[in-house]
C-alpha angles and dihedrals in degrees: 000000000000088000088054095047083052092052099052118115087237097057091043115098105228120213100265082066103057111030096088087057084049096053092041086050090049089054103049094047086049091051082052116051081048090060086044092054092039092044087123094046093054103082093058087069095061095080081044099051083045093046087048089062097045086044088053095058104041071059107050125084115226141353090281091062083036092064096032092062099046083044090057090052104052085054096044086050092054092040097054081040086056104035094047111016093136097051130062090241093057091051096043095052091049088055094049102051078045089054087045091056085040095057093043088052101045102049087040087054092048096046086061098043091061094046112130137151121300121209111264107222126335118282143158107247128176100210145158121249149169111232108227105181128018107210107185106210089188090169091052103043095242148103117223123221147206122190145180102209104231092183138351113234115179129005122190118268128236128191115290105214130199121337101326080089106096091357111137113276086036097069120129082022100085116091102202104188086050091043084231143125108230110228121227122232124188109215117206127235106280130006138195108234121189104207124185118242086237091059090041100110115211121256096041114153139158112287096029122139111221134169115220136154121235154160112257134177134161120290105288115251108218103293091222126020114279087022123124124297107210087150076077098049096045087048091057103033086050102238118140103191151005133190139138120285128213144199150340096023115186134200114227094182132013122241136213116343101281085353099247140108127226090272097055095048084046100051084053100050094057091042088060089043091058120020125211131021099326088056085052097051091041083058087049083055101047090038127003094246102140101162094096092055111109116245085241093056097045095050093048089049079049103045083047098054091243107119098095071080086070100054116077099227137131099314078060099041096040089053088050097055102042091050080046101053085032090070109030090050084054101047100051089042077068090078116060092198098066089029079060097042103027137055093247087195099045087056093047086054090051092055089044097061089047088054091049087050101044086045095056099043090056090052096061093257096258121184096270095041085051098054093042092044071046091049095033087059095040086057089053105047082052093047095048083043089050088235128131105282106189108067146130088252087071095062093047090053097047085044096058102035078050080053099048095045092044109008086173085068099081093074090057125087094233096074098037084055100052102043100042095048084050106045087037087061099037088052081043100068091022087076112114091227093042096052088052099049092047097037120130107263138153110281143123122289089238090061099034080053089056092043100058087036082059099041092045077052097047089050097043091057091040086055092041093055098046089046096044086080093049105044083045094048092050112016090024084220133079136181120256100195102046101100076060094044097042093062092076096019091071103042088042108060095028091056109033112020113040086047092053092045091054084041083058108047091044085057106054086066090084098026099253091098089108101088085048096052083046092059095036085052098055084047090058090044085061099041087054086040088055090041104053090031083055094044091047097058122106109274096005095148140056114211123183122169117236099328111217119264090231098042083060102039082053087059102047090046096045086050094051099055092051100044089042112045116064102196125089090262082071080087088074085077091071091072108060078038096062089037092048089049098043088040085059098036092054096044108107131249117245113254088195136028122177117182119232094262090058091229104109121049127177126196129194115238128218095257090051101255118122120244121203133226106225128041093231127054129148116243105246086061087041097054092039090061096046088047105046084044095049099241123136110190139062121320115238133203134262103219086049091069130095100223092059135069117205139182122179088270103036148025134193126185139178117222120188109223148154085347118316135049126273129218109203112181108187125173114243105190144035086256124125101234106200125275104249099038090061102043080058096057100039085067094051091049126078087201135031125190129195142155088219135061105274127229110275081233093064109095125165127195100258117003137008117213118185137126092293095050100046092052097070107037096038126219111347139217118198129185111196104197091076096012099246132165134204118194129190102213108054123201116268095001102154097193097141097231088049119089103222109235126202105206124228128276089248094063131071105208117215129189118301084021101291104165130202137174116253 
C-alpha cells in the first residue's frame, strides 16, 4: 500500500521542482572542487578579507552603514557555517565574511582610540611646548616640529563691545592697555609646527621645552577632490593642529644631551661625509631620513620611476641581512672548532634578524621597513626550518601582522606600493612558465647574462604595471621608464653603494672611512644622472587627473585575483581590470577646480593646459592643481588668456564646453567690489567664484561658489562638458576627522559628492 501511494502521480516531485536543488547542488560541487584545487592559494586572501573590511569602512558613510556592514558579516559568516559546514567552501567563506567584521571593527576601534581634540578654528597663539621630533627640511629652508603644547600664554585680542568687557564670566580676559578682551583657545594635545631655519635657536633638541608664537589652524582636508588628505593622517597620527611658527623662539628647558638620537647624529654625520644630494640621499639609506634631498633631485627620482631607492623597504633590508649573515657566517667558519659543534648558519641567520630589527628601528620603522623587517624574519625562520622561503605567504603574512599593527595604513600609498611591487614580483617567478624559462641550467655566461638581464626586465615591467594604478590613483602621475631604469638603478645601489656605505661607516671608526664615502659619493652621481636623464626624456611621465574610487577598486581587485589564484578561473581578473582601466581612462578631466577656501581657481584652456586665477600661488598649491588636473607642465595664467577679461579685483572668462559656451566670474582680491557691479555680473555669469560670502542678491545662472558655499561642500572639480561636480565634503559622512556638511538649498548632492543644480 505504502509503495502504491509513492508511486502516484500526485506524491511524485516533478522536474520544475527540483531543478533549482540540482543547480544549487551543481554549484556547490563545482565551488568546491575550485577551493579544493586552490587549498594552497587560500591563505593569501586572509590579509585581503582583513584589508576589505578596513576598505569598507574607510567607504561607508556613518556609524548605521558601519554597523550594517559588520552586521552583515557576522550573518553572512554563520550562514555559509550552516549551509557548508561539512565542505572547505562553506568554511572559507565563513572566514572570510569574519575577517571582514574583523577589519570594520579594528580600524573603527582604532579610529576611536586615536581620537583627540581638533583645533577649533585657526588662530595665532605664544605657548609653551615640549618638542617631541626634529625633523630637519634643509631644501626647503625649514625645521619641522612636533609638539605637545604644556600652557597657553597669550592669545590675540579682539575688540570687547559694549558691556560684555569686565562683566562677570569675562575677568582676566580684558586687556586693558589694548582696550580688548584676549580670546581663549584650547590647543589640543600635539601639534605639527613649520619653523624657519632663521628662527631655529641653537641648542634645540628633542625634549626640550620651548616657548614660541605661531599660526595655527586645524589639520587641512584635501583642497580639490583626489588631492591629498593629510586631515586622515594627522587623526590617526594624533596631531590637532599645524601652522607656521615665528621668532624669537626660547627654550625654557634644554632637551636630550646634543638633542638628537642616534638617527639624527647619523644622518649628519653622512651629510657631512658627502655633500650635496648624493650625501642627502646615502643618509636616506642609512636612515630614512628624506627630508635633506633637494626638490631637484626627489622629482627626478619620482618622474623616473626611482623613488621605491629613498624608502627604506625590502631591497634595503634584504641587502642588510645578507651582508650581515655573509659575514658573520665567514668570520665564525674561521674557527673549526665552532664550524665542527654549532650550526654556523643557524647562528648567521640569528644575527641577521638582529640586524633586520635594529635597521628598522633606526629608520624610524615606517610601513614599508616594518613589513620587510616582517618578511626578513619570516625567510629566516624558513630557511632555518628548510622550508621555501620566498613565497607569497610571506607577503600575506607580513601584510596581516602590518593590518593588524596600523590598520589605518592600508589607505596610504605606502602600503599599496610595497606590497604590490612585492607580490607582483613573487606571482611573477612563481609561474609555472616563468620559473622554467628563467631556471639555473648549464649555458654559456653570455647567455646566462642575457637571461637575468631579461628576467631583471620581465620583472621591472611586471612592477611598473601593477604600480601605474596606484601612483595615478594617489600622485595622478607615474613613470614610464622605470622598468629601464630600474635595470641599472637597483644593481647598482644594492651592490655598490650600500657596501660601500657600511664599508664606510666601519671604517671611520678608526679614521680610514675617506676613500669608502668617495666612492659612495661617485655611485650616488650616477644613480641622480640616471634619474634626471631618465625624467627628462620625452614622455617620461604619465599623468592622469583624480582618478574614480570605484575605477580603482575595479583594478586592485582585479590584480589580486590574478596574482593570487593559480587555476585557469585567475583570468577572470582581467575583467574588473579592463573595466577599472577603461572606467579611469573615460572619466573626464575637470575643466575647473576651485580649492575649499575659494582662493585658487584653475581653468582649463583650449589647448588643454590649466590656467590659473591669481598671479601668485605657492608651489605646493601650484603643483597640487596640475596634478590633480592632470596636467604636467607649466601652469599659465588666466588673465593672460584671450578668452578672459581681468582687472586686480575681478576676472571673467568665457570656456567653450559640452556645446555651448560658460561664463565663469571669480574675485580675485580681498577687495570689496560694489554692490551693484557685482549683483550685475553675477546674472551674466553661469558660475561665480569668491573667498568671501557673496550678496544674497548675486545670483548666477548655475552655482554659486563663495565662502558659504564652499564651507559646506570643500574644495570642487568640475568638469563642464556634463556638467558634473566632484566635492570633497560629502553630506553625513561621520568619519571623525571630517566635518559633516549639509549642502545648500541650491544643490542637489549624488553619490561620491557629484553635485547639480536643481
Amino acid at each position: 500500500m505504502a509503495s502504491i501511494a509513492a508511486e502516484a502521480p500526485s506524491t511524485r516531485l516533478q522536474r520544475l521542482q527540483i531543478a533549482g536543488f540540482d543547480g544549487l547542488r551543481r554549484g556547490k560541487a563545482a565551488l568546491e572542487r575550485w577551493f579544493e584545487a586552490e587549498r594552497d592559494q587560500l591563505p593569501l586572501w586572509i590579509p585581503v578579507a582583513l584589508g576589505g573590511g578596513i576598505t569598507m569602512w574607510f567607504i561607508l558613510p556613518d556609524s548605521t552603514w558601519w554597523r550594517a556592514a559588520l552586521l552583515g558579516s557576522l550573518g553572512l559568516a554563520f550562514l555559509a557555517m550552516a549551509v557548508g559546514r561539512h565542505g572547505r567552501a562553506g568554511r572559507t567563506v565563513a572566514l572570510a565574511a569574519l575577517l571582514v567584521a574583523a577589519g570594520i571593527a579594528l580600524i573603527w576601534w582604532r579610529a576611536e582610540r586615536a581620537s583627540a581634540a581638533i583645533l577649533a578654528r585657526p588662530a595665532i597663539v605664544t605657548f609653551e611646548a615640549r618638542v617631541e621630533r626634529v625633523e630637519p627640511l634643509p631644501p626647503r629652508g625649514l625645521v619641522r616640529l612636533r609638539l605637545a603644547p604644556i600652557r597657553v600664554i597669550a592669545t590675540p585680542p579682539r575688540p570687547c563691545k559694549g558691556r560684555r568687557c569686565g562683566s562677570r564670566g569675562h575677568e582676566g580676559r580684558y586687556d586693558p592697555a589694548q582696550g580688548s578682551e584676549l580670546r581663549p583657545v584650547e590647543l589640543p594635545p600635539h601639534l605639527r609646527v613649520n619653523l624657519a631655519d632663521a628662527d631655529m635657536p641653537p641648542g634645540l633638541s628633542r625634549g626640550a621645552t620651548i616657548r614660541l608664537g605661531a599660526r595655527l589652524m586645524p589639520p587641512p582636508e584635501p583642497a580639490v577632490p583626489g588631492a591629498y588628505d593629510y586631515g586622515r593622517v594627522a587623526w590617526f597620527d594624533g596631531i590637532g593642529g599645524t601652522g607656521r611658527g615665528f621668532g624669537p623662539v626660547t627654550i625654557v628647558a634644554p632637551g636630550v644631551a646634543n638633542g638628537n638620537g642616534l638617527r639624527e647624529r647619523l644622518s649628519r654625520h653622512i651629510q657631512e661625509s658627502v655633500p650635496g644630494g648624493a650625501g642627502a640621499i646615502a643618509a636616506a639609506l642609512a636612515t630614512g631620513d628624506q627630508g635633506a634631498i633637494p626638490e631637484a633631485d626627489n622629482d627626478a627620482m619620482r618622474r623616473s620611476g626611482l623613488a621605491h631607492l629613498l624608502s627604506v623597504s625590502g631591497l634595503h633590508i634584504t641587502a642588510v641581512v645578507a651582508a650581515v649573515m655573509f659575514l658573520v657566517l665567514r668570520l665564525l667558519a674561521l674557527s673549526p672548532w665552532l664550524a665542527l659543534r654549532f650550526r654556523l648558519p643557524l647562528i648567521a641567520a640569528g644575527a641577521g634578524a638582529l640586524a633586520a630589527i635594529g635597521y628598522t628601528l633606526l629608520t624610524g620603522a615606517e610601513v614599508p621597513t616594518i613589513r620587510s623587517c616582517v618578511a626578513a624574519l619570516l625567510v629566516l625562520v624558513a630557511l632555518a626550518m628548510g622550508r621555501e622561503a620566498l613565497t607569497l605567504r610571506l607577503v600575506a603574512a607580513g601584510a596581516f601582522v602590518v593590518l593588524l599593527l596600523y590598520p589605518e595604513s592600508l589607505a596610504g600609498p605606502s602600503f599599496q606600493l610595497s606590497f604590490a611591487a612585492v607580490a607582483s614580483i613573487i606571482a611573477l617567478h612563481e609561474h609555472p612558465r616563468i620559473k622554467a624559462w628563467f631556471a639555473p641550467r648549464e649555458e654559456g655566461r653570455l647567455r646566462k647574462l642575457g637571461r637575468d638581464l631579461t628576467s631583471l626586465l620581465l620583472t621591472g615591467i611586471v612592477v611598473e604595471l601593477a604600480l601605474l594604478p596606484i601612483s595615478l590613483f594617489h600622485f595622478h602621475k607615474a613613470g614610464i621608464y622605470g622598468s629601464v631604469a630600474n635595470i641599472v638603478a637597483i644593481p647598482l645601489t644594492t651592490f655598490v653603494t650600500m657596501p660601500f656605505e657600511a664599508l664606510a661607516l666601519l671604517f671611520d671608526s678608526v679614521g680610514l672611512g675617506t676613500p669608502f664615502w668617495w666612492l659612495t659619493g661617485r655611485s650616488l652621481d650616477l644613480l641622480l644622472w640616471i634619474a634626471h636623464k631618465t625624467a627628462s626624456m620625452p614622455g617620461s611621465v604619465a599623468a592622469l587627473p583624480a582618478m574614480p574610487g570605484g575605477a580603482y577598486g575595479l583594478m586592485v581587485i582585479g590584480g589580486l585575483w590574478i596574482a593570487l589564484w593559480r587555476t585557469r578561473w585567475r583570468r577572470l581578473g582581467a575583467v574588473p581590470l579592463a573595466i577599472g582601466a577603461i572606467w579611469a581612462l573615460l572619466t573626464p578631466t575637470p575643466d575647473l577646480l576651485v580649492t575649499g577656501d575659494g582662493r585658487h581657481v584653475a581653468l582649463r584652456t583650449a589647448s588643454g593646459g590649466l590656467a590659473l586665477l591669481r598671479d601668485r600661488v605657492g608651489d605646493y598649491t601650484a603643483d597640487m592643481l596640475a596634478e590633480n588636473g592632470g596636467a604636467d607642465e607649466n601652469l599659465l595664467l588666466l588673465s593672460d588668456q584671450p578668452n578672459a577679461r581681468c582687472s586686480r579685483d575681478l576676472c571673467l572668462v568665457e570656456r567653450p564646453a559640452g556645446g555651448r559656451t560658460w561664463r565663469v566670474l571669480a574675485t580675485r582680491s580681498a577687495y570689496l567690489v560694489p554692490t551693484a557691479e557685482l549683483v550685475a555680473a553675477c546674472g551674466g555669469a553661469d558660475i561665480v567664484i569668491s573667498e568671501r560670502r557673496l550678496p544674497v542678491a548675486c545670483r548666477p545662472r548655475w552655482l554659486k561658489l563663495d565662502r558659504a558655499t564652499l564651507a559646506q561642500t570643500g574644495g570642487i572639480a568640475i568638469a563642464l562638458g556634463n556638467s558634473r561636480v566632484v566635492t570633497v565634503r560629502h553630506p553625513g559622512d561621520e568619519h571623525p576627522w571630517l566635518a559633516s556638511a549639509v549642502p545648500p538649498a541650491s544643490l542637489r548632492t549624488h553619490r561620491h559628492g557629484a553635485i547639480s543644480p536643481q
